[in-house]
C-alpha positions in Angstrom: 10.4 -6.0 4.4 12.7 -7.2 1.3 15.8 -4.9 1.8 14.2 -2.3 3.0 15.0 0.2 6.1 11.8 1.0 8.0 12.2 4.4 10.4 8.8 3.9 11.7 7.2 7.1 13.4 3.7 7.3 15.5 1.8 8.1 12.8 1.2 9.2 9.1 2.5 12.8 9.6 0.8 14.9 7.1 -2.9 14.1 6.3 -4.9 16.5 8.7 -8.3 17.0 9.4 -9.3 14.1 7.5 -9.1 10.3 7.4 -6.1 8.9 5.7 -7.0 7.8 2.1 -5.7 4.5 0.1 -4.0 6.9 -2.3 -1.9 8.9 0.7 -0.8 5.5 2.3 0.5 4.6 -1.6 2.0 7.6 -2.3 4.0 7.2 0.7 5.0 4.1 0.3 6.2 4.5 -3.3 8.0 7.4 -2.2 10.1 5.6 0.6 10.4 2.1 -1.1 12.0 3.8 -4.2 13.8 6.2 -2.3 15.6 2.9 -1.1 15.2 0.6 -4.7 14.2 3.5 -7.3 14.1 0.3 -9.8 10.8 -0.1 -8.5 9.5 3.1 -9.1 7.1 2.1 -12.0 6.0 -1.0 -11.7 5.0 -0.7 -7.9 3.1 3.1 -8.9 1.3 1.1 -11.4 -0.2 -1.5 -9.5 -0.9 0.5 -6.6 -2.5 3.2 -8.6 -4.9 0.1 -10.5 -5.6 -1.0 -7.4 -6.8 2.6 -6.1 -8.6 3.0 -9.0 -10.9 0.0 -8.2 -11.3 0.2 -4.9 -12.4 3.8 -5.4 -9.2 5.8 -3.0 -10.8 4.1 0.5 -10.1 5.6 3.7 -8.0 3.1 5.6 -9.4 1.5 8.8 -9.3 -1.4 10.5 -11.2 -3.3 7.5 -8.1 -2.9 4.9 -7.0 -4.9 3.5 -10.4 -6.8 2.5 -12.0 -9.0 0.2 -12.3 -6.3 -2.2 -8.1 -6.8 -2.6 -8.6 -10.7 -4.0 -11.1 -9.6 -6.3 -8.5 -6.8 -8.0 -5.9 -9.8 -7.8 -8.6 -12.2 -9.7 -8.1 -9.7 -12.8 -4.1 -9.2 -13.1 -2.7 -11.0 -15.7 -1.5 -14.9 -14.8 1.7 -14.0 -15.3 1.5 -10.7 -12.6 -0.6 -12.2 -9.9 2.6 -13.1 -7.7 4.4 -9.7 -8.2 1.4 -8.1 -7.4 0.5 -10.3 -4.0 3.9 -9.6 -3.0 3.8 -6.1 -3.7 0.3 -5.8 -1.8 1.7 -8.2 1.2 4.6 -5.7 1.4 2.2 -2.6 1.4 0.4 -4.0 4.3 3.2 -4.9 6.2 4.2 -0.8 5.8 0.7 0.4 6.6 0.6 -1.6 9.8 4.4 -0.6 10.8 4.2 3.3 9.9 0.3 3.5 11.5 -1.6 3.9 8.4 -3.8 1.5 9.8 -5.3 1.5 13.5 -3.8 -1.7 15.3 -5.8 -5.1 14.8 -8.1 -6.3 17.2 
């Protein structure tokens, strides 16, 4: 990722009992990526936090990401769409390498 120091571990540590959640995985991520560029902080918790919103807090499985993340895209702003692909290209690439998300088929 874009400057930032992965310490990948087996799995997502503290959700128990129950699946992992869109909202955990972003929570997460926030937390480490500004723990690492804290200039992010606000802008990255925004987006994420729409994005939540519309999707309705999904469990993750092997279906994320899915259509349903164009369609959120399709309604930023013009002038946000890149930030935000980025941003959701980068949040993948975390889920995958921390095991959010069982591996791909």
């Amino acid at each position: 990722m874009d400057g930032m120091t992965l310490w990948p571990r087996s799995s997502a540590p503290w959700i128990v009992g129950r699946p992992a959640r869109f909202s955990d995985a972003a929570e997460d991520f926030v937390n480490e990526l500004t723990r690492q560029q804290p200039w992010r902080k606000a802008r990255c918790e925004a987006r994420l936090e729409a994005l939540g919103e519309s999707l309705g807090d999904p469990a993750l499985g092997t279906e994320f990401p899915d259509a349903r993340l164009e369609a959120w895209l399709d309604t930023c702003p013009e002038s946000e769409r890149a930030g935000a692909r980025a941003l959701l290209k980068e949040f993948e690439i975390y889920l995958r390498e921390w095991d959010w998300l069982p591996p791909r088929l």
